[in-house]
DRENPA-3360 file (N, C-alpha, C; in nm, 2 decimals, always signed):
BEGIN
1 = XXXXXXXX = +1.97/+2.55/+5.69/+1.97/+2.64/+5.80/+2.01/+2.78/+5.75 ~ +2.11/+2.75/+5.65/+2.15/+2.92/+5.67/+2.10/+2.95/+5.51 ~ +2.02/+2.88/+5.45/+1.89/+2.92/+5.34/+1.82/+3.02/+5.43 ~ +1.80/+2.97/+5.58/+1.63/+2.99/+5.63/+1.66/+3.15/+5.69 ~ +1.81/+3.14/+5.73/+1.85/+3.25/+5.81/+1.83/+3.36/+5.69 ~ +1.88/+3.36/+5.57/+1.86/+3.41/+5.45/+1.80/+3.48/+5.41 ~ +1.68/+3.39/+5.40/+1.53/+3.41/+5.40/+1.46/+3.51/+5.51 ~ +1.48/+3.48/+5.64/+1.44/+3.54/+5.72/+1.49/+3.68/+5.73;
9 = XXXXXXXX = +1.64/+3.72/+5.71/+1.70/+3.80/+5.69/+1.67/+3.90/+5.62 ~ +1.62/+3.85/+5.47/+1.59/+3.93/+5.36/+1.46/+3.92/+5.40 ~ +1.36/+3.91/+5.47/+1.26/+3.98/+5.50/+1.24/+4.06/+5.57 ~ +1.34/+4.03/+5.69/+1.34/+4.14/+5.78/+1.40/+4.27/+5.72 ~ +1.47/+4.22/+5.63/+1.54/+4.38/+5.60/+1.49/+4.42/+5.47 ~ +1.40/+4.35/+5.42/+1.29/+4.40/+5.31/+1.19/+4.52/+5.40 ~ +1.13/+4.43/+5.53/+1.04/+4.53/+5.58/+1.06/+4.66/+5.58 ~ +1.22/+4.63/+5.69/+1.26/+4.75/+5.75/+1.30/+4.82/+5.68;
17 = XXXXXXXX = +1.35/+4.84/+5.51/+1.36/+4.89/+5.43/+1.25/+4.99/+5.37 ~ +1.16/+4.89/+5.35/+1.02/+4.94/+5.35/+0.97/+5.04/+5.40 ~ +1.01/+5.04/+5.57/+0.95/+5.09/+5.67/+1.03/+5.23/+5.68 ~ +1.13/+5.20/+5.66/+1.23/+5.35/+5.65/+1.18/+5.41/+5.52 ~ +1.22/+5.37/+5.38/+1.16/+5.41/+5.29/+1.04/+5.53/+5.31 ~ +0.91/+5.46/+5.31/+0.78/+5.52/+5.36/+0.83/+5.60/+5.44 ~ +0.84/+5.59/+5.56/+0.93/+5.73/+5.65/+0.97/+5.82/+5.62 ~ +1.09/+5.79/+5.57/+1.15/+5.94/+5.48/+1.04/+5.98/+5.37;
25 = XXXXXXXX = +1.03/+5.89/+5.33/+0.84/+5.96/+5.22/+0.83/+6.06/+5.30 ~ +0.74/+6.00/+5.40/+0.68/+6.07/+5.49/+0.74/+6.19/+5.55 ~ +0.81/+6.19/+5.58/+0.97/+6.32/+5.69/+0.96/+6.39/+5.55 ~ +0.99/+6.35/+5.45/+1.01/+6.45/+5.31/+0.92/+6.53/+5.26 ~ +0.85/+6.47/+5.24/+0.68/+6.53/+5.23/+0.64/+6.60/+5.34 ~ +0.64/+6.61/+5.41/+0.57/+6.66/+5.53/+0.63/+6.82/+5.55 ~ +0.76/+6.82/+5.53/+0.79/+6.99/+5.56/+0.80/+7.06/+5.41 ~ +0.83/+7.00/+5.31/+0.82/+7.01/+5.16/+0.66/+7.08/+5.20;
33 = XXXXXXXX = +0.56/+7.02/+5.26/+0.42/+7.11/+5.23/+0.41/+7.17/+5.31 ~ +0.47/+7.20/+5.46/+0.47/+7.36/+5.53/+0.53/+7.41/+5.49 ~ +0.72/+7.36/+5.47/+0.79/+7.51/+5.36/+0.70/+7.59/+5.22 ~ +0.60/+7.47/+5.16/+0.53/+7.55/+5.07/+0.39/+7.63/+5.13 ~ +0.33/+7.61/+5.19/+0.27/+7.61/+5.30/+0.33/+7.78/+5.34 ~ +0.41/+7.77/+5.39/+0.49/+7.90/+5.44/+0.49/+8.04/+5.39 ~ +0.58/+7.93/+5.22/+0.61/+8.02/+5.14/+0.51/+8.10/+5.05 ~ +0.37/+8.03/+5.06/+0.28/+8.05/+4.99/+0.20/+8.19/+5.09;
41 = XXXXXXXX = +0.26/+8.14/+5.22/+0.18/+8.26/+5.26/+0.27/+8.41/+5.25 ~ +0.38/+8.38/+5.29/+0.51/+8.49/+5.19/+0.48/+8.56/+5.12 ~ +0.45/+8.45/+4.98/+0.41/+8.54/+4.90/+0.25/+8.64/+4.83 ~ +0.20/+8.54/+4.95/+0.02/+8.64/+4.93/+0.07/+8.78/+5.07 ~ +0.15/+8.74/+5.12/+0.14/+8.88/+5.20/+0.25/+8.93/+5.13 ~ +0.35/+8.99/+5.07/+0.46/+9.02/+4.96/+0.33/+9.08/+4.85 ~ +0.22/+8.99/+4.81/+0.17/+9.05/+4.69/+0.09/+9.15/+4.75 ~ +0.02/+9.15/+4.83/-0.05/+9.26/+4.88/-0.02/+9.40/+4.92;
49 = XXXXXXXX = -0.10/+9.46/+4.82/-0.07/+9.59/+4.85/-0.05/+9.69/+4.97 ~ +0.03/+9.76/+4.93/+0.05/+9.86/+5.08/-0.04/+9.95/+5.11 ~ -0.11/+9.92/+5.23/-0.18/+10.04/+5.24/-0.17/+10.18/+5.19 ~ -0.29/+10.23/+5.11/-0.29/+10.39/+5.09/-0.35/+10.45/+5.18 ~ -0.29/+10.60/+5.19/-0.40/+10.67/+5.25/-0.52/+10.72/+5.20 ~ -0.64/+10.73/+5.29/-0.79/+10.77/+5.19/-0.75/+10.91/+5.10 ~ -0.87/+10.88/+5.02/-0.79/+10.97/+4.91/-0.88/+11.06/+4.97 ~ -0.80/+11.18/+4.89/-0.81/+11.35/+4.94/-0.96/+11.40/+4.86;
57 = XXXXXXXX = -0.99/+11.51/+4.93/-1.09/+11.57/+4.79/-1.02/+11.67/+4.78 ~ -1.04/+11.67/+4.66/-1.00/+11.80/+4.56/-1.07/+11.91/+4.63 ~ -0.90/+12.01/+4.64/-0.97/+12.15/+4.72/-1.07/+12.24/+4.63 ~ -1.17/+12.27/+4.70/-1.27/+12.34/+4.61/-1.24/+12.45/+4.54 ~ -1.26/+12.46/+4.43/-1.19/+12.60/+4.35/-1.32/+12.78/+4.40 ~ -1.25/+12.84/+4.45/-1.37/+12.98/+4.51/-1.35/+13.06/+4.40 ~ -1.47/+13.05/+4.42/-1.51/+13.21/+4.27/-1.54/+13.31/+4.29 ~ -1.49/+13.45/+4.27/-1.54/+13.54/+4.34/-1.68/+13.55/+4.30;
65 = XXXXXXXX = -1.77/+13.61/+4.45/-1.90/+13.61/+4.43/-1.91/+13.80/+4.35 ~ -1.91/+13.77/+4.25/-2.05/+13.86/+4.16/-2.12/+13.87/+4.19 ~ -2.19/+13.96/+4.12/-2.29/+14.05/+4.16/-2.35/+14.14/+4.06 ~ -2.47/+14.09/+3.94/-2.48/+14.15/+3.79/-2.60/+14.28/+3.92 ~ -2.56/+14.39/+3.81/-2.63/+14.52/+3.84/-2.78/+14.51/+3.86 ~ -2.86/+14.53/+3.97/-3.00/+14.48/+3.96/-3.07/+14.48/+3.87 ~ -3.07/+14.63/+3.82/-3.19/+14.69/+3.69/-3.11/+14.84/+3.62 ~ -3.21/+14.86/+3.56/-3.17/+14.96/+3.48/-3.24/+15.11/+3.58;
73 = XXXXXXXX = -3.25/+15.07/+3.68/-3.28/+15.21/+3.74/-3.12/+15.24/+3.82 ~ -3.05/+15.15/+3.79/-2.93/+15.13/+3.87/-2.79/+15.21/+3.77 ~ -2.83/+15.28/+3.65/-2.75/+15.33/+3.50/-2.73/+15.48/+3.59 ~ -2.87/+15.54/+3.58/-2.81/+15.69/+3.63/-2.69/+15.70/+3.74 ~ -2.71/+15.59/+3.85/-2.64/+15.60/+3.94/-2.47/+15.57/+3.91 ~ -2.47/+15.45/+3.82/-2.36/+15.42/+3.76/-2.31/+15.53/+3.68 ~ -2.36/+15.60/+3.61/-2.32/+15.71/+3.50/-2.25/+15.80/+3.59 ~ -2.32/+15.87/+3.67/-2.30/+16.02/+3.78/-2.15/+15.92/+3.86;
81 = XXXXXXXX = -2.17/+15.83/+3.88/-2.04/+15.79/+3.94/-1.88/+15.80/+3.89 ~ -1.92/+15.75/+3.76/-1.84/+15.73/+3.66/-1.79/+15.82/+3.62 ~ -1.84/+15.94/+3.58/-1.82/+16.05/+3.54/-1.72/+16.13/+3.67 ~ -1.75/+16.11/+3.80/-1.67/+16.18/+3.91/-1.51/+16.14/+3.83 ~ -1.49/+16.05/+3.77/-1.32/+16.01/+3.75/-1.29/+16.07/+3.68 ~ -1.38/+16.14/+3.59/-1.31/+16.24/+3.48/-1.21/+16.32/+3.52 ~ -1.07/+16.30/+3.44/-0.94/+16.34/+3.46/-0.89/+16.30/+3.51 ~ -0.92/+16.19/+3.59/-0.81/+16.14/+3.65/-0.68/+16.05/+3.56;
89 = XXXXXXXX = -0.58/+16.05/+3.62/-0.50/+16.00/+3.50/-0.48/+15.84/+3.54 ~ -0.40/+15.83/+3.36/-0.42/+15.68/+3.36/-0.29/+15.61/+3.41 ~ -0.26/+15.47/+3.49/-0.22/+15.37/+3.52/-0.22/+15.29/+3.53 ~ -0.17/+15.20/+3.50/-0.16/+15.07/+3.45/-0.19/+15.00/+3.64 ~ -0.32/+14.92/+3.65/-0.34/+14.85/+3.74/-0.37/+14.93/+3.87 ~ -0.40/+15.04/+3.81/-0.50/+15.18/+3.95/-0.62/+15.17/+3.95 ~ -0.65/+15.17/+4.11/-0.83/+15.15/+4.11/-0.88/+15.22/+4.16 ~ -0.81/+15.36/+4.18/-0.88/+15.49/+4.25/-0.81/+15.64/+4.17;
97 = XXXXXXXX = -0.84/+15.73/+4.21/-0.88/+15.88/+4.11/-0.71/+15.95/+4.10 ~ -0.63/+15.83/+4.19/-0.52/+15.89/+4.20/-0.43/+15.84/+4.08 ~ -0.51/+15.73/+4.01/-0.45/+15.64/+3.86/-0.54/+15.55/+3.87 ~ -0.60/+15.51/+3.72/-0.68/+15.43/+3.69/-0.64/+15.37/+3.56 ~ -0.69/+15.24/+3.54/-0.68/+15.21/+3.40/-0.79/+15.14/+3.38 ~ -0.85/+15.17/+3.22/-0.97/+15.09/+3.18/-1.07/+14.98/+3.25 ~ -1.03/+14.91/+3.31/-1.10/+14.77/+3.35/-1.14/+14.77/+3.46 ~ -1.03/+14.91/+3.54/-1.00/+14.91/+3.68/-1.13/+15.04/+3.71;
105 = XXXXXXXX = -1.14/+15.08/+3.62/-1.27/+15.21/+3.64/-1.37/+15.13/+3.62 ~ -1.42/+15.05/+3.54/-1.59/+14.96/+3.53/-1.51/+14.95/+3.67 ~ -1.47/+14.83/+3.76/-1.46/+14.78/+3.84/-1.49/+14.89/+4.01 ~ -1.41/+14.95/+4.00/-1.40/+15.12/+4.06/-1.57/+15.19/+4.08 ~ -1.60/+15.20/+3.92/-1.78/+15.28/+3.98/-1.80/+15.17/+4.01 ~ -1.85/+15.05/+4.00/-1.95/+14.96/+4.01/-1.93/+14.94/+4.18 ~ -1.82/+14.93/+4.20/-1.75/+14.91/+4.34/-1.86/+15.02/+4.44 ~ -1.85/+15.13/+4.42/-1.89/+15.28/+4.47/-2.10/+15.27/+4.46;
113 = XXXXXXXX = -2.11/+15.19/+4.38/-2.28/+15.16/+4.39/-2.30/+15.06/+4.46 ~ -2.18/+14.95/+4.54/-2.21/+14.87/+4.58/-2.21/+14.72/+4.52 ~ -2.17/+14.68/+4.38/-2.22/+14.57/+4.31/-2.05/+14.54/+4.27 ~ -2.03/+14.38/+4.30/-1.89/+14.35/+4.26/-1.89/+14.30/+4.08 ~ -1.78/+14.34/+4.04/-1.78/+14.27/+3.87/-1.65/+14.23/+3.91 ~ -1.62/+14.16/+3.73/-1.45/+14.12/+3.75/-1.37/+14.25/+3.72 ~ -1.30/+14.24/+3.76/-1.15/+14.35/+3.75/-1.09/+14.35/+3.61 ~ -1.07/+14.23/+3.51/-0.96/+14.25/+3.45/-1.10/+14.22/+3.28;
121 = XXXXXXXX = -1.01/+14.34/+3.19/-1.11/+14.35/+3.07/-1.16/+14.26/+2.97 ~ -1.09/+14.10/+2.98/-1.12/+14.01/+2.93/-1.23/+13.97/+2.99 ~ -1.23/+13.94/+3.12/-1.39/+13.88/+3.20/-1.43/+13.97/+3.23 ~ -1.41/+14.14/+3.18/-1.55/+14.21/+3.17/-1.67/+14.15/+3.05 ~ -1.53/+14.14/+2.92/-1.62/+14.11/+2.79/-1.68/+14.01/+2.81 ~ -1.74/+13.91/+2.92/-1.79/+13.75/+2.92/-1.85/+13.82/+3.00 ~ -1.89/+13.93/+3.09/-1.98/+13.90/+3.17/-2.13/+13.99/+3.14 ~ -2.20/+13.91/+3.16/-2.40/+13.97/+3.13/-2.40/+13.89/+3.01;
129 = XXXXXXXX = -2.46/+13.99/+2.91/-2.53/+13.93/+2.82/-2.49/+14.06/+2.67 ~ -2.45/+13.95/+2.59/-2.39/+14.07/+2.48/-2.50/+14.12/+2.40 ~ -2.47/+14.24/+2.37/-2.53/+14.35/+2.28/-2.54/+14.29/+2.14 ~ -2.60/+14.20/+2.08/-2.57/+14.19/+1.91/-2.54/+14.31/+1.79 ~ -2.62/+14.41/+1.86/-2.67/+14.52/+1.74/-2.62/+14.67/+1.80 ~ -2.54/+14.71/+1.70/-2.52/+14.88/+1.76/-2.68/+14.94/+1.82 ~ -2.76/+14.95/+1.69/-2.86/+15.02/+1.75/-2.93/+14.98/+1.90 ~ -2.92/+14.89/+1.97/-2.97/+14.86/+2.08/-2.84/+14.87/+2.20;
137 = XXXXXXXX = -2.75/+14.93/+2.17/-2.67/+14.97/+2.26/-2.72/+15.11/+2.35 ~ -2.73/+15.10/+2.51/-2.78/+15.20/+2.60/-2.71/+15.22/+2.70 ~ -2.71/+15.34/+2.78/-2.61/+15.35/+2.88/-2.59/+15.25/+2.97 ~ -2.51/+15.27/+3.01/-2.45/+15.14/+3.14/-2.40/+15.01/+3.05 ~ -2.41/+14.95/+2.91/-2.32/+14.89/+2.90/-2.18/+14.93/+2.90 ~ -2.10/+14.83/+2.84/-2.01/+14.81/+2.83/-1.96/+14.80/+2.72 ~ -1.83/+14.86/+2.67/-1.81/+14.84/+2.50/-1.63/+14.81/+2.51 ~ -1.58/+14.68/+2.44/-1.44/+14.66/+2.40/-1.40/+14.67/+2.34;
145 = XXXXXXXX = -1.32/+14.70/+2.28/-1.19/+14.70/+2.22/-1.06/+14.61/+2.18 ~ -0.99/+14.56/+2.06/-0.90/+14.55/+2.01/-0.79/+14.61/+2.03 ~ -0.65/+14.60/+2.02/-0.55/+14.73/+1.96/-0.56/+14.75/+1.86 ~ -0.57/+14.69/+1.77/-0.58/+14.73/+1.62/-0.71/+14.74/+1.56 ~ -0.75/+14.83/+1.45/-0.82/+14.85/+1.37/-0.85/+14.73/+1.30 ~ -0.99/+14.64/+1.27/-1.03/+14.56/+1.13/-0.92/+14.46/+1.15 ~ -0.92/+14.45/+1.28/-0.81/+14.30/+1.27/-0.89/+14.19/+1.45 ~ -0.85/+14.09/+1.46/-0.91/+14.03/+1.55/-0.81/+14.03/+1.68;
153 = XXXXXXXX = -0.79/+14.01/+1.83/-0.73/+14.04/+1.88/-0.77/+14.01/+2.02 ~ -0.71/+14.00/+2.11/-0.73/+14.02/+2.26/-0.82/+14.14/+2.29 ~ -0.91/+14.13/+2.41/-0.98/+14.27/+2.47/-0.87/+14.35/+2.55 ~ -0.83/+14.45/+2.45/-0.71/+14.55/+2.55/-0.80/+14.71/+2.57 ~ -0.88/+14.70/+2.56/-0.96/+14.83/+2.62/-1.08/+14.83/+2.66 ~ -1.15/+14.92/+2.75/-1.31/+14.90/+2.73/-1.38/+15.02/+2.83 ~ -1.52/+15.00/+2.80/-1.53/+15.16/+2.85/-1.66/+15.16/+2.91 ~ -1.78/+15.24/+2.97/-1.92/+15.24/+3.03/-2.03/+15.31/+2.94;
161 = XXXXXXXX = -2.06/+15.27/+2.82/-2.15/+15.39/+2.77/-2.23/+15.49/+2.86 ~ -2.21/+15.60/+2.84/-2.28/+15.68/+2.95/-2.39/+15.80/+2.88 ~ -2.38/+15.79/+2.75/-2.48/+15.87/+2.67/-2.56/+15.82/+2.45 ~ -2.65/+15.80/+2.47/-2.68/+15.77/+2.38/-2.75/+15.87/+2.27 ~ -2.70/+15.94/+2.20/-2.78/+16.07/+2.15/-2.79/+16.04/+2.02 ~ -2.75/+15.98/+1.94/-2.79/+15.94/+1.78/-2.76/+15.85/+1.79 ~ -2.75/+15.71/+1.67/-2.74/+15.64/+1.59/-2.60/+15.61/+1.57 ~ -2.54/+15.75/+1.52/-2.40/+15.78/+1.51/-2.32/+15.85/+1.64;
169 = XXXXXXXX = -2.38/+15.83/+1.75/-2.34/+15.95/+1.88/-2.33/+15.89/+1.98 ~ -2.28/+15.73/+2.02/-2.31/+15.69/+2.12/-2.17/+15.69/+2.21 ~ -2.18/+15.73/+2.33/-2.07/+15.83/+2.43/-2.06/+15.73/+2.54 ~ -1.90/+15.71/+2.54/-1.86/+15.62/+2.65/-1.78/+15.68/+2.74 ~ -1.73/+15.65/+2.84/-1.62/+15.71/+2.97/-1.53/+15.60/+2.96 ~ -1.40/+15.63/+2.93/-1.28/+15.52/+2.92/-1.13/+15.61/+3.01 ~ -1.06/+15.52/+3.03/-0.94/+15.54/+3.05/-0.82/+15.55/+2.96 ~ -0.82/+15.66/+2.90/-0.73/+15.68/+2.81/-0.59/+15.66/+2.84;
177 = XXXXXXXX = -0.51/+15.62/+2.75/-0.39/+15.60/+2.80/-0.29/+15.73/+2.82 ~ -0.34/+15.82/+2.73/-0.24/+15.95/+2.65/-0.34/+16.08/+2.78 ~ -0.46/+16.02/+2.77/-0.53/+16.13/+2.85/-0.62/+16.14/+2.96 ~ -0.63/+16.02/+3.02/-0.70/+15.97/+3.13/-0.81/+15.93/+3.12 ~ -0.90/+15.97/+3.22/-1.06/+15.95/+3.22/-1.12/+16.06/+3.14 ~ -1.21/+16.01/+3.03/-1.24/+16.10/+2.96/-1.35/+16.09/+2.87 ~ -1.48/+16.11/+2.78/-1.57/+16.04/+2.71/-1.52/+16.06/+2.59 ~ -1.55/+15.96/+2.52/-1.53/+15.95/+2.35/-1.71/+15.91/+2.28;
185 = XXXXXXXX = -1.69/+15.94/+2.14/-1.77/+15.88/+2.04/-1.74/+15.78/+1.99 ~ -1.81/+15.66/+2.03/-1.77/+15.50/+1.97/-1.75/+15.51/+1.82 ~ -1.79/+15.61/+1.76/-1.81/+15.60/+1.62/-1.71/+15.72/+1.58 ~ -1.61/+15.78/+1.67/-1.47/+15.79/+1.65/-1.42/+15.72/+1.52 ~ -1.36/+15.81/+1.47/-1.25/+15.65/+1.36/-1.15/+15.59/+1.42 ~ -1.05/+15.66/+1.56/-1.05/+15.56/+1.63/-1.06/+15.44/+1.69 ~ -1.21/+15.43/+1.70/-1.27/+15.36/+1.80/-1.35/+15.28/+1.75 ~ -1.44/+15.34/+1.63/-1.50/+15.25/+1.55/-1.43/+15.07/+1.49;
193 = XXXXXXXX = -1.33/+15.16/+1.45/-1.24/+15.03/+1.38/-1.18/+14.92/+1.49 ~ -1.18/+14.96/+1.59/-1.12/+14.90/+1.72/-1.27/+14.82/+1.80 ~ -1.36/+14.87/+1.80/-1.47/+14.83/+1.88/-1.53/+14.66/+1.80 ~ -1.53/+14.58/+1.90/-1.53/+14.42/+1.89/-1.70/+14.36/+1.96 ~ -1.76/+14.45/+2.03/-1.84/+14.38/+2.16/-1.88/+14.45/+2.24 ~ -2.03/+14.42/+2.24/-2.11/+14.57/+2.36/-2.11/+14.46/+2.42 ~ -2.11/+14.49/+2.59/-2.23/+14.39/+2.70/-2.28/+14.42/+2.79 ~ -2.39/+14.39/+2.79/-2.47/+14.44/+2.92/-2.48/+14.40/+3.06;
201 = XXXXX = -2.40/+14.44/+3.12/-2.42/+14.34/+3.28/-2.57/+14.38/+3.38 ~ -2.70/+14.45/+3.28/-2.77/+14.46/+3.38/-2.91/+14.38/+3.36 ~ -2.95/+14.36/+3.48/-3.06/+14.23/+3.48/-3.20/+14.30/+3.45 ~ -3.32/+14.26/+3.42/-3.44/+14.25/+3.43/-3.46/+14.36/+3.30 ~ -3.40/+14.37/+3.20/-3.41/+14.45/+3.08/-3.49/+14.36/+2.97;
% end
């Protein structure tokens, strides 16, 4: 009898052992895969980037609108212009008769015919189309200058050819620094040694 009770005993509490066992399996496992479950979503929302804002466009860069000289019927009128400035004295960053300086006079006649250029004497020298050859230099270009003689350098001067009479005689209107508005011979020994670049800002030539 008390074999059977034994027996009986140890099966019942084999099952129920069993039966808990498996359970807690079960209870254990079960939030073990929503805590992962969870955590998995945690971390896909954690990896995700933060919204940006749409991207910008780049503000447009404005160029002043230019304006190259029509033609060469458009020289006389440039010349007779140019020439009104004669005497006026020079200033560093003047654009009328009351003080002028070099870059500021191209800019100044051209202004008075109506046609915009650039203002400052480095993007005069880039603008039209360069002169290669003295002998094909004619009025209404444009001629630069060096500071120094036979040496390479920044464009620190420049001027409107306004007369072409020889080979050796070709006559510009500049802003002198010592003497104002005034015409010179490019072929000056001043000026010769200093002169770097003719150019022509006018079209249909």
């Amino acid at each position: 009898m008390k074999k059977q009770i034994s027996v009986a005993t140890f099966l019942t509490f084999s099952i129920l052992l069993s039966f808990l066992l498996f359970s807690c399996d079960t209870l254990r496992k079960t939030p073990e895969k929503s805590v992962t479950s969870k955590s998995s979503r945690r971390t896909l929302i954690s990896k995700k980037p933060a919204a940006r804002p749409p991207a910008r466009k780049p503000a447009a860069t404005t160029r002043p609108a230019y304006s190259n000289p029509r033609n060469t019927s458009d020289v006389p009128q440039v010349v007779q212009v140019a020439r009104t400035y004669t005497g006026t004295p020079y200033r560093s960053g003047g654009n009328d008769k009351n003080g002028i300086d070099c870059s500021g006079l191209i800019c100044s006649v051209y202004s008075e015919v109506g046609m915009k250029v650039p203002r400052i004497s480095w993007q005069q020298s880039e603008f039209g189309q360069e002169v290669s050859q003295l002998k094909d230099i004619k009025p209404g270009d444009w001629l630069f200058f060096v500071p120094e003689a036979g040496k390479e350098g920044y464009v620190s001067h420049a001027g409107i050819v306004t007369d072409v009479r020889s080979p050796q005689e070709i006559i510009f209107i500049h802003a002198s620094t010592s003497r104002g508005v005034r015409e010179d011979n490019l072929f000056s020994t001043y000026f010769k040694g200093r002169f770097v670049k003719a150019m022509r800002p006018f079209q249909g030539i």
